[in-house]
N, C-alpha and C positions, 0 to 999 in steps of 0.2 A: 415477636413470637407470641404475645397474649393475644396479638389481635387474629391467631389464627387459631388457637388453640379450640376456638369454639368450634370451627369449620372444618375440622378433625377430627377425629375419633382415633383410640388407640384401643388396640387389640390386648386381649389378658397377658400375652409375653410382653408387652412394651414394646414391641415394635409398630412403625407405622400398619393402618390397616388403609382398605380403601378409603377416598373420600364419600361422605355420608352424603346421599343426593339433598340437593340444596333446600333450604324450606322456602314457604312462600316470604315472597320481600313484605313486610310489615306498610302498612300504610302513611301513609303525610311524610314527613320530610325523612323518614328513616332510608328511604329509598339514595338519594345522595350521599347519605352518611353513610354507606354500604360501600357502593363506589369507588368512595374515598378513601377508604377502609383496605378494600383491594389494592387501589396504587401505591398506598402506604408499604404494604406487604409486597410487594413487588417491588419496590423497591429497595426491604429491607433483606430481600431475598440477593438481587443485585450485590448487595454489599456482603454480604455472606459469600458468593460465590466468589469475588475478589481476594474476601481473608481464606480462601482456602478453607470453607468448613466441611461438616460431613457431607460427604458426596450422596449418602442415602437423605439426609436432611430434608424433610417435604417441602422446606422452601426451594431446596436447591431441583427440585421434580417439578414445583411449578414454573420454573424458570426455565426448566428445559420445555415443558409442554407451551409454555408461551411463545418461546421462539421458533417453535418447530411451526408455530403458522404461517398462515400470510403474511402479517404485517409484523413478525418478532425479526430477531439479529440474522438465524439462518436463513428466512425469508430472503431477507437483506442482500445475505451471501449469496443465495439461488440466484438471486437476480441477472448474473453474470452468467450466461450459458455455459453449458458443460464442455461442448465444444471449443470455447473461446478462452478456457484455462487447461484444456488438451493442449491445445496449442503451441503454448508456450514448453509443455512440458515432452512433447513430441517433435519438436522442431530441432532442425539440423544446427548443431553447435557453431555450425563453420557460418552458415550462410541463410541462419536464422529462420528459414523457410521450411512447409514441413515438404519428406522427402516427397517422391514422384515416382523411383522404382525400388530400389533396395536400398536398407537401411543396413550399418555396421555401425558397431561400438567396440571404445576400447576396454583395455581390464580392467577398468573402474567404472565402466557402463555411459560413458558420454556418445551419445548419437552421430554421425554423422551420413548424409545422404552419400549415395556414389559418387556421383559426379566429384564433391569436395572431397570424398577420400581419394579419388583418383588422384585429384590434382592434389592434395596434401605428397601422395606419396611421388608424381612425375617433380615438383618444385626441391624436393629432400634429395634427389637421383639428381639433379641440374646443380643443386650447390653442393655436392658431395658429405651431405650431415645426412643423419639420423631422422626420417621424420617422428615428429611427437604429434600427439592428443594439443586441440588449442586451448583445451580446458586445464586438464592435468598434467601436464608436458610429461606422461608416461609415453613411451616407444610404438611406434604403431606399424604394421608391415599387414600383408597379406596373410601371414602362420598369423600372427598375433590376435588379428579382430575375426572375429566374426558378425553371422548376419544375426538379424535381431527380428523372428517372423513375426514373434508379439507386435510389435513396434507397426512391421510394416501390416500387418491386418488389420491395426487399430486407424493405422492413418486411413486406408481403404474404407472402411467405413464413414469417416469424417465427412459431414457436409460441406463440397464445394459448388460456387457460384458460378452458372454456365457464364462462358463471357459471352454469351450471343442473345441469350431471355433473361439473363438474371435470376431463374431459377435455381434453389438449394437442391443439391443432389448429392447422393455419395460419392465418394471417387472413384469407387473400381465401377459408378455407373456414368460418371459423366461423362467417357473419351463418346459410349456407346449411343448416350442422347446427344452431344452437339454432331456425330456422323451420320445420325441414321433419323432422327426422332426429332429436334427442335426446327421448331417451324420458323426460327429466325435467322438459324446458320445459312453461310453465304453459300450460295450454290452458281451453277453457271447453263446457261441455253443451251441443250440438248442440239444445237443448231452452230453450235460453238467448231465444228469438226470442218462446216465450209464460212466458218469467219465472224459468227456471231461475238462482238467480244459482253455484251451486259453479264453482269452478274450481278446480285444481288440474293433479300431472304428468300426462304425454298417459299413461304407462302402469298410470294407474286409470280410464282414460277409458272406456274399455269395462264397468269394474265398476260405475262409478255411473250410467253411460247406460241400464243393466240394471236397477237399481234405482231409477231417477230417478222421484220419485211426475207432476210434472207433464203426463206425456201422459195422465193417467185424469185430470184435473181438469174439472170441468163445463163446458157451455158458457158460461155466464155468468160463470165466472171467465175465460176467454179472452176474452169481448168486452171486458172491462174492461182487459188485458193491450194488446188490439188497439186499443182509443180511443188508450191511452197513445202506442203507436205510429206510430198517424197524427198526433195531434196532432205531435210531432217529424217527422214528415216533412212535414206541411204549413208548418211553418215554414222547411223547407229550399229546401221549391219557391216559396215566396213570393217568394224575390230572384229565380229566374230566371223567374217571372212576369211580376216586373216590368218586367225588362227588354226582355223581347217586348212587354210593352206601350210599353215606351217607343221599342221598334225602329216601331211604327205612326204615329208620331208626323209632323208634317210637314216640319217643320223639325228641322235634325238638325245639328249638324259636331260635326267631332274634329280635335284636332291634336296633334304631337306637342311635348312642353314641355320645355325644358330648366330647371332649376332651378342657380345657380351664387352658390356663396356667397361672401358678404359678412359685416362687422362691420360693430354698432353704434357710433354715436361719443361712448358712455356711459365713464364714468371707468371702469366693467368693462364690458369689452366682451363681446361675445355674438356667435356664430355663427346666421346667419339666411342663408336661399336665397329667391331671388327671380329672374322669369323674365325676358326680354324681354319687352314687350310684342307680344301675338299677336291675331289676328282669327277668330273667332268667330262664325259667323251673322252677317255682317255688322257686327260690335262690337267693340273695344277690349278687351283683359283683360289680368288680371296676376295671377300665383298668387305666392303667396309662402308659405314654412313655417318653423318654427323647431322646435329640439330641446329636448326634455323640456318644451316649455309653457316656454323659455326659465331655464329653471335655472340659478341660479348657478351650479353647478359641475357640467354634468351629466357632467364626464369621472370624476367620481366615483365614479358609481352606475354599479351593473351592469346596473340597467334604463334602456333607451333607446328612444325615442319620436319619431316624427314627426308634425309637426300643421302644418294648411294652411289657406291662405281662399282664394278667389275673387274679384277684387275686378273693378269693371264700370269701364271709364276712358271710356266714352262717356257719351256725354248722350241721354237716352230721352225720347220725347215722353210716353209713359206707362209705366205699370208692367211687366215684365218678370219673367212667371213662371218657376221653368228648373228641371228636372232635370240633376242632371251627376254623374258619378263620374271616377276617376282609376285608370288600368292602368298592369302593367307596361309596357315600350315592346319594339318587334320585338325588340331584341336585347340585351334585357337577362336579366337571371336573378333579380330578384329576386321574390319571392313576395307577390301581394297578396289579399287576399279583399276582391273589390267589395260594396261600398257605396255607394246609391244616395243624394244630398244633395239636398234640395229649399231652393229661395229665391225670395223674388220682389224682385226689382231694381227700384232706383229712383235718380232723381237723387240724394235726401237720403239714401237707403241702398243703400249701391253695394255694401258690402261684407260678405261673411259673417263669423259667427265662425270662430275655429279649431278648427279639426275632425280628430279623429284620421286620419292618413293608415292606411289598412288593413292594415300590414304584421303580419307572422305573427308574429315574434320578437323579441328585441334583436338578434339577431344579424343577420336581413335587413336591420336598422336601418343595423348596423356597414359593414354591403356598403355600404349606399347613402351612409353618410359617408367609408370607405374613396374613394369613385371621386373623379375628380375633379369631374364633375356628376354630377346625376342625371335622368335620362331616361326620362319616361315620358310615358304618353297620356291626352291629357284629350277627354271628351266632353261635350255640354251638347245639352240635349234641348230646346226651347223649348214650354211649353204653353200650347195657342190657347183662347182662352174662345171 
């Protein structure tokens, strides 16, 4: 502290005052001995700030102005991008990654993306327990968590790495540059519709479209091109053919089904859904579905499935032909691609097989064992001989 007292001034209350602007450095060897004088003091500043002294203490102010630079301790710590200690502190608790659409936490604030809360809670609904937080194994459900917009604005902002240029971009701008803007995402020949198959970056696109041999190709190699292509489009419009034909139909209902599951009462038990019974064109019904075709363990497998029947609980005086498929319901989100099911009912055969329920993914799968039911719309087309 002597060695600083010169290089200070103190104000008539005794508190620190500013520092006195420096004088000139004295000539010959004093210049070193100055120097030396400072690291001294900086050091003994150092040590001061370890026993915990006054925090107003002017050594402990040139310690903090020291590190506040370039080459001090903060420096040090800057070094590490702001970004790349976001990270850590924004990333999804489950799957370590940070999210990609919505973010939820539980009531002690632990993160997790969708996609793993989904499957936290479809894996809790397969083993019949309680899902928890994999942090703080507090209780986690749909009422419970909510969404976290801080979270997810902050991650939207965060520089990510296009995978096609290697350019840093934000996220809520990268979907928009590797679609429309980077000159090295993969694009395909404009010429692609009568067989070109090259693809490659958009900025050789112009030189191979220039060179591309399939526009001078004969017409008998494009009809051939063009059969293939109807052929795949006539099988697209087959299903909604069908269904306008089955909109002519004269008898017709729909209703909406809830599905709510139950266990088996097997030594291992099994998760199966099963609706109310509901009415139908004048008829008794009952749907029922099970996961993975009932699988031992389907909380196993990453692939997951839903499968359904139809079953008829009235009594028919004769055979009963039906068309029927299965929709989402008004206000759900899950994604189905219809599928048109034909059967003919009868007393002695009331009920169908199990039948793939038409969802897109494992994942729509998850949504739909995530909820607590699931809700959708059944329609049955009756056809008159």
């Amino acid at each position: 502290m002597a060695a600083m007292s010169g290089a200070e001034e103190r104000d008539p209350g005794g508190g620190p005052a500013a520092p006195a602007a420096p004088a000139a450095a004295p000539p010959g060897p004093a210049a070193p001995l100055s120097a030396g004088a400072e690291a001294g003091g900086a050091e003994e500043a150092a040590a001061l700030l370890e026993a915990g002294a006054d925090p107003d203490a002017p050594p402990k102010k040139r310690l903090r102005a020291a590190g506040s630079g370039p080459g001090g301790a903060e420096g040090a710590a800057g070094s590490v991008k702001l970004e790349e200690r976001l990270y850590s502190v924004l990333c999804c608790t489950v799957c370590l990654d940070l999210p990609k659409a919505s973010v939820y936490q539980c009531t002690n604030g632990h993160l997790m993306c969708a996609g793993c809360f989904i499957h936290l809670l479809a894996d809790a609904r397969l083993k019949e327990e309680q899902a928890t937080c994999p942090n703080c194994r507090c209780e986690i459900s749909k009422s419970l968590c909510c969404r976290n917009l801080a979270v997810e604005k902050a991650v939207s902002e965060l520089p990510s790495e296009c995978g096609f240029c290697a350019q840093q971009f934000p996220r809520s701008l990268l979907e928009r540059h590797q679609k429309e803007e980077c000159q090295d995402r993969v694009t395909q020949c404009k010429y692609k519709r009568i067989g070109c198959p090259w693809q490659g970056p958009y900025h050789e696109l112009t030189v191979h479209e220039a060179e591309c041999t399939h526009p001078t190709k004969t017409g008998n190699e494009l009809m051939e091109i063009l059969d293939e292509m109807d052929q795949t489009r006539k099988k697209e419009m087959q299903l909604y053919n069908s269904i306008f034909s089955l909109l002519s139909f004269e008898k017709i209902g729909y209703t909406e089904v809830q599905f709510r599951p139950y266990r088996t009462d097997d030594f291992i038990t099994r998760l199966y859904y099963e609706t109310p019974r509901l009415t139908v064109l004048n008829q008794t019904w009952v749907l029922k579905a099970r996961v993975n075709d009932s699988e031992r363990n389907p909380n196993l497998s990453c692939k997951r499935t839903l499968s359904f029947q139809l079953i008829l609980k009235s009594k028919i005086n004769s055979p009963m032909e039906c068309s029927f498929l299965l929709l989402e319901g008004p206000y759900d989100d899950v994604k189905i691609n219809p599928v048109i099911y034909h059967f003919v009912f009868s007393n002695e055969n009331n009920e169908t097989d199990y039948m793939a329920l038409p969802i897109v993914d494992s994942v729509e799968c998850n949504k739909l064992l995530a909820a607590k039911n699931i809700n959708l719309r059944l329609f049955i087309f009756q056809i008159q001989k």
